[in-house]
Backbone bond lengths (Angstrom), bond angles and torsions (degrees), N, CA, C in turn:
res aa  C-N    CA-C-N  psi(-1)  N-CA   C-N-CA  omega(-1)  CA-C   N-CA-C  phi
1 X - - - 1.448 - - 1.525 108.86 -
2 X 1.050 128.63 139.45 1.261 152.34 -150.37 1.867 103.87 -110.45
3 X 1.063 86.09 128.33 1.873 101.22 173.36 2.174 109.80 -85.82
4 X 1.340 89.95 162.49 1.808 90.37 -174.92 1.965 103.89 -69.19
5 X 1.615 88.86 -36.50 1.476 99.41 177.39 1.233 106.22 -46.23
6 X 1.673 133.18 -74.31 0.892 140.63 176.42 2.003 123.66 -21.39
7 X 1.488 92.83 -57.15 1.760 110.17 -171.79 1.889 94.38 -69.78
8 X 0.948 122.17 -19.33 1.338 142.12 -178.59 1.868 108.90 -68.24
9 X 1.127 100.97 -56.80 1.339 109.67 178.21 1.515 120.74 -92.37
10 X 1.056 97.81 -2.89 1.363 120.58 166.73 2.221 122.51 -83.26
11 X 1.385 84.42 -21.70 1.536 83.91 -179.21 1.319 98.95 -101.96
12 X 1.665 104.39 157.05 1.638 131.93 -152.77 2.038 81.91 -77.41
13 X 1.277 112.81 -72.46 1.689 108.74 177.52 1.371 102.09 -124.92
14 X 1.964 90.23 121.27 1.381 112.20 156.35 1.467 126.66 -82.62
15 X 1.156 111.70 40.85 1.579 106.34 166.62 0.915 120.28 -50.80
16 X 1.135 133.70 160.30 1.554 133.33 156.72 1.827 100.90 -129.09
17 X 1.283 114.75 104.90 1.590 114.09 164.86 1.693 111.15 -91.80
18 X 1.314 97.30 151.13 1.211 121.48 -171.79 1.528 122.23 -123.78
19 X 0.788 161.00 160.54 1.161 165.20 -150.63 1.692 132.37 -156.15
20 X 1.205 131.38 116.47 2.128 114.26 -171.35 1.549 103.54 -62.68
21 X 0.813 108.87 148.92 1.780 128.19 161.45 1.745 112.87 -50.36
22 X 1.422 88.86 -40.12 1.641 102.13 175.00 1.515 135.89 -63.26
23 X 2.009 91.36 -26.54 1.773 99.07 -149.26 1.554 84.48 -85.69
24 X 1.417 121.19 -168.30 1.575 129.82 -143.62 2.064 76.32 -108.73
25 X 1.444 95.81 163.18 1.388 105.70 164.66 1.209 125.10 -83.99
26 X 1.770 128.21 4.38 1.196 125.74 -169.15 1.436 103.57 -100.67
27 X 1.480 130.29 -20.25 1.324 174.53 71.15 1.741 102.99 43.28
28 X 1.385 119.18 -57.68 1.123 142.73 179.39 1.677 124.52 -69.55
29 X 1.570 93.72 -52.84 1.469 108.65 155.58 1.225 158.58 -110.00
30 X 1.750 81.84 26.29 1.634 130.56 169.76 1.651 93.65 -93.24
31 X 1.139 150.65 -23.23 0.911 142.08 -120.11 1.630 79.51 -145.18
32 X 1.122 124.58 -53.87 1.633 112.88 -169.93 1.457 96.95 -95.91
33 X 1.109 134.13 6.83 1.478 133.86 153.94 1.209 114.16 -66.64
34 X 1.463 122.79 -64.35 1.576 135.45 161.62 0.910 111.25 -31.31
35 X 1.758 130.42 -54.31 1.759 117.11 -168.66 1.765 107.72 -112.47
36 X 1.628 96.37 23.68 1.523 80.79 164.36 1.165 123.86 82.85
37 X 1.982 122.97 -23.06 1.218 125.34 179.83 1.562 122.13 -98.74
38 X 1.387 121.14 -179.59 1.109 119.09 -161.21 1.161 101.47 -107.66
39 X 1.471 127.96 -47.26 1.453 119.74 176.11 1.901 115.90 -109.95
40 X 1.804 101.57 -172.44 1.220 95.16 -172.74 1.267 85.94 -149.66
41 X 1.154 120.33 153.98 1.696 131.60 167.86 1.707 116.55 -102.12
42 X 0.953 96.63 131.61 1.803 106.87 -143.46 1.659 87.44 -102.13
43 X 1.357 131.68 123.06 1.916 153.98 -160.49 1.597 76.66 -114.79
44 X 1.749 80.62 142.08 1.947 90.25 158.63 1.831 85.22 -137.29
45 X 1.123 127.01 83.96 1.101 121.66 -167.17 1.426 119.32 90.21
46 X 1.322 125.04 -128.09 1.383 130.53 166.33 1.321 110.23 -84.35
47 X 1.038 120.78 -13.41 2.042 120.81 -172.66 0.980 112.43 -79.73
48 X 1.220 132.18 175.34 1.799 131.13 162.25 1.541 92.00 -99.77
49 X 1.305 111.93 134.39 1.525 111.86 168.24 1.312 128.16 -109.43
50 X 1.465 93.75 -3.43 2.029 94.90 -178.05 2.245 88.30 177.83
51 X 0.925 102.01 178.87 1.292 125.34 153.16 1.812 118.81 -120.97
52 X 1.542 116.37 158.12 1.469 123.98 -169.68 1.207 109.95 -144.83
53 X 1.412 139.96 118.10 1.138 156.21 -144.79 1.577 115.59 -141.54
54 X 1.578 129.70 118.05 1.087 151.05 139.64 2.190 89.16 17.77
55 X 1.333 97.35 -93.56 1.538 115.90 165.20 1.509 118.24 6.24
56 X 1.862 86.88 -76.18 1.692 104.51 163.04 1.225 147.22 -53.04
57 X 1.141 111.65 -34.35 1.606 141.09 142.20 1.452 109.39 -42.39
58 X 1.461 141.62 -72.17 1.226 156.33 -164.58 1.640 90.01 -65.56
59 X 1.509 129.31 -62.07 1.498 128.04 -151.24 1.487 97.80 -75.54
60 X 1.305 113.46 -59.74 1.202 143.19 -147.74 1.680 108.09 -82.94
61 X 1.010 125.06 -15.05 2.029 131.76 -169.29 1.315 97.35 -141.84
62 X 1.698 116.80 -87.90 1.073 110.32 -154.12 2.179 119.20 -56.92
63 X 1.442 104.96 -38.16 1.163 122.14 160.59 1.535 114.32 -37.60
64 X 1.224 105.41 -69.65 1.912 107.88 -178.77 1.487 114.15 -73.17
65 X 1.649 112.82 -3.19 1.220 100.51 -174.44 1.116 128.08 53.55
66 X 1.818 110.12 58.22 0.717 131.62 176.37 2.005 122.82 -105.68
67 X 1.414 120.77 166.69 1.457 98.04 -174.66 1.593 85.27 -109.39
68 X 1.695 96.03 125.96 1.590 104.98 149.78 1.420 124.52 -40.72
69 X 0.863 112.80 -86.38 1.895 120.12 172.84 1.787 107.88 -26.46
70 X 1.079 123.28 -17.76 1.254 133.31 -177.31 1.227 131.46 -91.87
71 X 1.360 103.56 -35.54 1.374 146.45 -141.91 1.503 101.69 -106.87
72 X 1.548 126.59 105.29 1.755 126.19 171.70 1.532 108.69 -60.40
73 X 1.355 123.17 150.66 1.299 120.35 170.41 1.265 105.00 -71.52
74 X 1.343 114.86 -38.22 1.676 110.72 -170.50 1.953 116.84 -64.57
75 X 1.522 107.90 -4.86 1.238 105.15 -158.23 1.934 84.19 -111.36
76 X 0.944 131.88 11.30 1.722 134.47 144.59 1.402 128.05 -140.13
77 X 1.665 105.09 23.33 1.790 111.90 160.39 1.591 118.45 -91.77
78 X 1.047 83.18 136.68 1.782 106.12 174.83 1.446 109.59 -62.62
79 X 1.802 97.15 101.78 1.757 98.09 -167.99 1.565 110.51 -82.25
80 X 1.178 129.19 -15.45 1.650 144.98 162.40 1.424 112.61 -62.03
81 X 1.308 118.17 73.79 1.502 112.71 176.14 1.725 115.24 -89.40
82 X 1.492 103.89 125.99 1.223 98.42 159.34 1.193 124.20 -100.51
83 X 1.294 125.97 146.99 1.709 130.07 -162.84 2.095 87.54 -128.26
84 X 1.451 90.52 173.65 1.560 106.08 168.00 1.405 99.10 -128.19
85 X 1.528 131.37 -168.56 1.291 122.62 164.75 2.142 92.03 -136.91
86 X 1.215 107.78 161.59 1.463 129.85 -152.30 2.093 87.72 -61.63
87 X 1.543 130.76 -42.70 1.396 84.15 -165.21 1.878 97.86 -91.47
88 X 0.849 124.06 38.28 1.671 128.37 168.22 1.410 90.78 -60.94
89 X 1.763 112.39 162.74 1.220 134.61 -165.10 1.740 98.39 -114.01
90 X 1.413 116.56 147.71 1.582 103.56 175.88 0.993 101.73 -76.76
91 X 1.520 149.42 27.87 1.284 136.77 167.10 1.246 119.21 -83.68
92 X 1.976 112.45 -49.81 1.011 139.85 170.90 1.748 102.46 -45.23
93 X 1.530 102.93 -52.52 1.430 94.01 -163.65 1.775 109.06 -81.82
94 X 1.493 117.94 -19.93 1.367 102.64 144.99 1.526 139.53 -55.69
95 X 1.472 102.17 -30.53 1.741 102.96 -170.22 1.837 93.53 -61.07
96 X 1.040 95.15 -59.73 1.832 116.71 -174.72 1.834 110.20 -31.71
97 X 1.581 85.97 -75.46 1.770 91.79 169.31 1.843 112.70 -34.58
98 X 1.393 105.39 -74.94 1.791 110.72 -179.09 1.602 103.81 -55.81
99 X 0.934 126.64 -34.67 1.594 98.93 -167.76 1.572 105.05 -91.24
100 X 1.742 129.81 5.18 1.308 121.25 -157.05 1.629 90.13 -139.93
101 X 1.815 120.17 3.23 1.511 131.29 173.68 1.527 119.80 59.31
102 X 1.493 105.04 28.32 1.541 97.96 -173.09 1.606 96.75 -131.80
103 X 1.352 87.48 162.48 1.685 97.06 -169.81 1.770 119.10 -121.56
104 X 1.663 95.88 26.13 1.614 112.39 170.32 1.045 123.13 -115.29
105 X 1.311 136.27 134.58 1.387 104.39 150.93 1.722 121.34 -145.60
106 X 1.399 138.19 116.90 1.136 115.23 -172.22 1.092 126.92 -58.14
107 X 1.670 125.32 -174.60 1.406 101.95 -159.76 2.111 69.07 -147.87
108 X 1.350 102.25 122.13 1.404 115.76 165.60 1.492 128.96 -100.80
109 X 1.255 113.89 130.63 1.441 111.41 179.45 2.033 122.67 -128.42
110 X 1.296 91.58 94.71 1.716 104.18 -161.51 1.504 117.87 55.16
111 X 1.566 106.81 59.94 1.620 138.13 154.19 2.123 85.29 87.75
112 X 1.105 112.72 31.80 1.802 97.45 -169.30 1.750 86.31 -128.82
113 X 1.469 107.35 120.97 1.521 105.40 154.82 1.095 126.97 -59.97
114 X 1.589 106.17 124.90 1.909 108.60 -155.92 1.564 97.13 -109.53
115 X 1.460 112.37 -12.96 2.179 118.71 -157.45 1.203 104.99 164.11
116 X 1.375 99.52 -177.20 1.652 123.64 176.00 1.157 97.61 -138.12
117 X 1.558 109.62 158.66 1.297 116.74 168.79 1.425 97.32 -140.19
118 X 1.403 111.41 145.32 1.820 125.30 176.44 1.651 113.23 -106.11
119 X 1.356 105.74 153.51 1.468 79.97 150.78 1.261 146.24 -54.03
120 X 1.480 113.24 -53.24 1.094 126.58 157.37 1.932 110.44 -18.20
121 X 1.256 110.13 -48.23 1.683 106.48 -176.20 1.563 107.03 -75.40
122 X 1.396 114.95 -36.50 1.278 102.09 169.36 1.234 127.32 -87.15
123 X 1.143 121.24 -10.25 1.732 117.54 167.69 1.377 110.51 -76.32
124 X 1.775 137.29 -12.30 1.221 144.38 178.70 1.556 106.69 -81.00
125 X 1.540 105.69 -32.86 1.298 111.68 -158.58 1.847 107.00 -97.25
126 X 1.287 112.83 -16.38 1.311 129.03 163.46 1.635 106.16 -67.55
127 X 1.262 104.41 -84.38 1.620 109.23 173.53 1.700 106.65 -32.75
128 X 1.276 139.33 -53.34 1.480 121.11 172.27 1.222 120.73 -47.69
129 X 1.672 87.32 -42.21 2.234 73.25 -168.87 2.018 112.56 -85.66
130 X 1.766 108.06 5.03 1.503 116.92 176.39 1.577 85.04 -69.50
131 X 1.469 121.52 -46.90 1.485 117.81 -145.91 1.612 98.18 -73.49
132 X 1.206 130.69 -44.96 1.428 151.05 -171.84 1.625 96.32 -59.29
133 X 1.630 128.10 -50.97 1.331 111.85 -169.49 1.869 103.92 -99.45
134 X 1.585 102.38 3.65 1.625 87.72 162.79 1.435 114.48 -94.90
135 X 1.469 120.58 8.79 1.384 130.09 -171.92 1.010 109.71 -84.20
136 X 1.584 105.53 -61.91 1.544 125.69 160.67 1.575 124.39 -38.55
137 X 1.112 94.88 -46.36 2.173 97.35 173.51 1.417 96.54 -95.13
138 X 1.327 154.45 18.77 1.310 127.36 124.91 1.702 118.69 -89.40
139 X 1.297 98.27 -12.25 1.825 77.82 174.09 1.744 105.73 -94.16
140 X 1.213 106.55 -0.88 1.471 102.89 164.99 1.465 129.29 -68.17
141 X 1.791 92.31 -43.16 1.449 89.10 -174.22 1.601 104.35 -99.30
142 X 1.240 141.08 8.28 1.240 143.32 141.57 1.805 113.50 -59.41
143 X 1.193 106.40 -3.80 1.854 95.98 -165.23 1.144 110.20 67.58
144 X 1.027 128.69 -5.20 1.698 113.87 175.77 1.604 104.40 -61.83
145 X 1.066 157.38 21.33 1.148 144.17 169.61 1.503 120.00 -87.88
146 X 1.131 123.12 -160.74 1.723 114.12 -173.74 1.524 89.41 -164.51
């Protein structure tokens, strides 16, 4: 079983972008358009003040018919952030994700945003280590071992 640290060093870029509470939501998903990701961790200064999600955008704007460009991030981010911290297990951070329906999560290291992790990172990082212990039980039962 695999640590967050681990799935961490495992991804090609660990950025972590962030986003103000203040700036507009079109701004937001201009911004996770550009890098490809789904969420953003929303700063009110130095703090984390919420997280903002693809999701949120869809429920929260386009749904109410609302105008992005108009529209504060802070006034449809998810101010309840749950984080993990780096030696958590991806299990933990699966149980968490499925039982709480979200597919972000930052990853803190002594109160300092260190990453994110997606599902997507942990379903990559599961499937490696399936491939690693079916490797291992075929070179076992081939005798290839030593």
């Amino acid at each position: 079983m695999s640590s967050v640290a681990q799935v961490l060093k495992s991804k090609q870029d660990n950025s972590v972008f962030t986003i103000s509470a203040s700036d507009s939501v079109y701004n937001a998903i201009k911004l996770m358009a550009d890098k490809q990701i789904g969420a953003l961790v929303v700063t009110d200064g130095d703090a984390i003040a919420g997280i903002v999600t693809e999701r949120d955008y869809a429920r929260k704007v386009v749904l109410m018919e609302r105008s992005s460009k108009e529209t504060l991030v802070r006034e449809i981010m998810s101010k309840a952030v749950r984080f993990v911290r780096l030696d958590q297990s991806t299990d933990e951070c699966m149980a968490l994700m499925t039982d709480h329906r979200m597919r972000h999560l930052p990853v803190i290291d002594q109160d300092k945003l260190v990453g994110m992790v997606s599902i997507g990172d942990l379903v990559k990082n599961i499937i490696a280590d399936q491939r690693f212990t079916i490797q291992q039980l075929e070179q076992y039962i081939s005798g290839e071992h030593t």
